[in-house]
C-alpha positions in Angstrom: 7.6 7.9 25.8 4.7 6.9 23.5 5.2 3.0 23.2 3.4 1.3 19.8 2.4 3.3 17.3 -0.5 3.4 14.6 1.0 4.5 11.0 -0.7 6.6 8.4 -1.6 3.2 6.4 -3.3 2.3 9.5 -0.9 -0.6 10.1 0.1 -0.8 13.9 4.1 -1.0 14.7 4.2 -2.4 18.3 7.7 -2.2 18.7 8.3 2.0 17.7 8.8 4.3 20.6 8.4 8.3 19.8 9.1 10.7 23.0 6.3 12.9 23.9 8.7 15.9 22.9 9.4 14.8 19.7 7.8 17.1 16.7 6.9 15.3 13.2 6.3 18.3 10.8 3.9 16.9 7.9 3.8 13.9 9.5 2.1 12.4 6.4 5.4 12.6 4.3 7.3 10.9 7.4 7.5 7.1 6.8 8.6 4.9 10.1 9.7 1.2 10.1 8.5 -0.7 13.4 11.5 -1.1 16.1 11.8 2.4 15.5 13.1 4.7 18.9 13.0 8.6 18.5 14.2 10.2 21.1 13.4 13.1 23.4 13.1 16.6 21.3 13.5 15.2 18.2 12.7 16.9 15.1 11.6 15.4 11.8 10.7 17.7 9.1 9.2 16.1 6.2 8.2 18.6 3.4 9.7 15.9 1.0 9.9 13.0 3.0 11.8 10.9 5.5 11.8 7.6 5.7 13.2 6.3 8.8 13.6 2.9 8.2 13.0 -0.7 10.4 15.4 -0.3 13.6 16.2 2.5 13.5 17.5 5.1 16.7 17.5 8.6 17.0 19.0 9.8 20.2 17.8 13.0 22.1 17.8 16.3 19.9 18.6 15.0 16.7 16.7 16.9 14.1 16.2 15.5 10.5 15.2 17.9 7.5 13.5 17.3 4.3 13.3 21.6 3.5 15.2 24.5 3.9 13.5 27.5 3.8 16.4 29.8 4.6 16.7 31.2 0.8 13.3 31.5 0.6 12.5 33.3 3.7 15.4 36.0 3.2 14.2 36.9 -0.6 10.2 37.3 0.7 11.2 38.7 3.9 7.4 39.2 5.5 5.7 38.3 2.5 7.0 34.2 2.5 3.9 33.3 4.2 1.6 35.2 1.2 3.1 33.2 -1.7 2.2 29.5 -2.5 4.7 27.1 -1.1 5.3 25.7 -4.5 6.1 29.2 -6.3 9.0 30.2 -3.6 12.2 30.3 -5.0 14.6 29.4 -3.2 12.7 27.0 -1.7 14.1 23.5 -1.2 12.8 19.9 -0.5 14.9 16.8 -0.6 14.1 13.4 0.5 16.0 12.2 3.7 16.5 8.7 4.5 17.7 6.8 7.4 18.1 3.2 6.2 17.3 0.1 8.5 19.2 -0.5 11.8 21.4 2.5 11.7 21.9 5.2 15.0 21.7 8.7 14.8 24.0 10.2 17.9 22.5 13.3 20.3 22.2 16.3 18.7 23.2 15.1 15.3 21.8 17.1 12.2 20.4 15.1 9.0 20.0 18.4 6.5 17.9 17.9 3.7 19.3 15.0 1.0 21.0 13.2 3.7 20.8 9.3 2.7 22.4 7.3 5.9 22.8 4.0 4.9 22.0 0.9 6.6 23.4 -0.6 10.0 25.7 3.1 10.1 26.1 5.0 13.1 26.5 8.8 13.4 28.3 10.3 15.9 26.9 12.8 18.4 26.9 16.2 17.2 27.4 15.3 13.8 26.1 17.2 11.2 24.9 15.1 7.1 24.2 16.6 3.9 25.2 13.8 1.7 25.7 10.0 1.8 26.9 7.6 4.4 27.9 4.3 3.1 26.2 1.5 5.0 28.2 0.2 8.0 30.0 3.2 8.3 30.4 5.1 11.2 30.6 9.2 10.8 31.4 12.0 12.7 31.9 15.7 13.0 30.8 18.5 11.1 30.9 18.1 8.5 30.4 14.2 8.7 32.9 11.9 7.9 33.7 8.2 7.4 35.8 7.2 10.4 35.8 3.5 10.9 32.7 0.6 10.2 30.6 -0.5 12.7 31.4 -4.5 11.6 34.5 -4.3 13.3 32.9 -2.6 16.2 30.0 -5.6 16.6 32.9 -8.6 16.1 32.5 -8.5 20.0 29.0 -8.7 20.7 28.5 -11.3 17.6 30.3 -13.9 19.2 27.2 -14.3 21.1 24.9 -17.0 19.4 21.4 -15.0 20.2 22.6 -11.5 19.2 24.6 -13.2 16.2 21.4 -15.1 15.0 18.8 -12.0 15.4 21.3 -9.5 13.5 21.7 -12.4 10.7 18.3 -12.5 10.8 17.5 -8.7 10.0 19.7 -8.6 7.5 19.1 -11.5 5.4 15.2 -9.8 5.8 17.0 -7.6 2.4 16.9 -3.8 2.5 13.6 -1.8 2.5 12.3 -4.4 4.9 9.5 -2.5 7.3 8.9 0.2 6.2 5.2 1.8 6.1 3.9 3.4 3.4 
C-alpha cells in the first residue's frame, strides 16, 4: 500500500492510499481527491476520465471504466490496433465520476458514464452504468437504489467528533479536493 501520493499537477495528497496492485490506465485523464483509498487490484480506466473525488473508497477489485472497446474490437478484429483510436467506430469514452465521500463495495463494476454521487455507497458486486443519487445506497446488477446512507450514519453521528468532521466535509460544498 502506497501511502501519500504526488498528483499530475504536482500537488502532494498526503492522505490518498493506492495498493501496489492497483492499475491506472492513462493515468493522466484519472483525477484523485486527497483522503482517497484504492484498494487491492483495482482497475481505473480513464480514456475519458475519472474523477474520483475527496474521500473517496474503492474496495479490493473494483474496476472503474471510462471506454469500452468491445464494439470496436469485434468490427476490426486484428486490425483494431492499425487504425487511429479516434477513427474506430464503435469506439466509446464516457466520463466516470465518483463524487466526494462515497464507497465503492468489492468487486463492484463502474462501466463507462457511471456518475456516483456524493456520500453513496455501492454494494459489493454491484455493477453502474448510470446515476446514483447522492446518499443513496445501491446494489445488484444492475444497480439499484435500496435505502440512504443518512439513516444508516444516524448512529455513528450521535458522536460529537465524527458528527463535527462529517459536518465539516460537507459544508466544504461539492467539488472540494479534487486535483486537476
Amino acid at each position: 500500500m502506497i501511502h501519500g501520493y504526488l498528483d499530475l499537477s504536482g500537488h502532494w495528497r498526503p492522505h490518498t492510499r493506492i495498493s501496489d496492485t492497483t492499475s491506472v490506465h492513462m493515468s493522466e485523464r484519472v483525477k484523485r481527491g486527497d483522503n482517497v483509498h484504492f484498494g487491492h487490484d483495482c482497475l481505473l480506466e480513464g480514456a475519458a476520465g475519472i474523477t474520483p473525488e475527496e474521500g473517496i473508497q474503492l474496495a479490493a477489485w473494483v474496476g472503474a471504466h471510462a471506454q469500452s472497446s468491445h464494439i470496436a474490437i469485434r468490427h476490426y478484429w486484428r486490425h483494431y490496433p492499425d487504425v487511429p483510436e479516434d477513427d474506430l467506430k464503435g469506439y466509446e469514452r464516457q466520463m466516470t465520476t465518483i463524487g466526494r465521500h462515497a464507497d465503492v463495495g468489492a468487486h463492484a463494476t463502474l462501466l463507462l458514464s457511471a456518475d456516483i454521487g456524493e456520500g453513496a455507497v455501492l454494494a459489493a458486486g454491484s455493477v453502474v452504468a448510470w446515476s446514483v443519487a447522492a446518499w443513496s445506497v445501491a446494489a445488484s446488477a444492475p444497480a439499484g437504489v435500496v435505502g440512504d446512507t443518512r439513516e444508516g450514519d444516524e448512529s455513528y453521528l450521535a458522536d460529537p467528533l465524527p458528527a463535527r468532521w462529517h459536518a465539516g466535509w460537507q459544508q466544504d460544498g461539492p467539488g472540494r479536493g479534487v486535483s486537476h
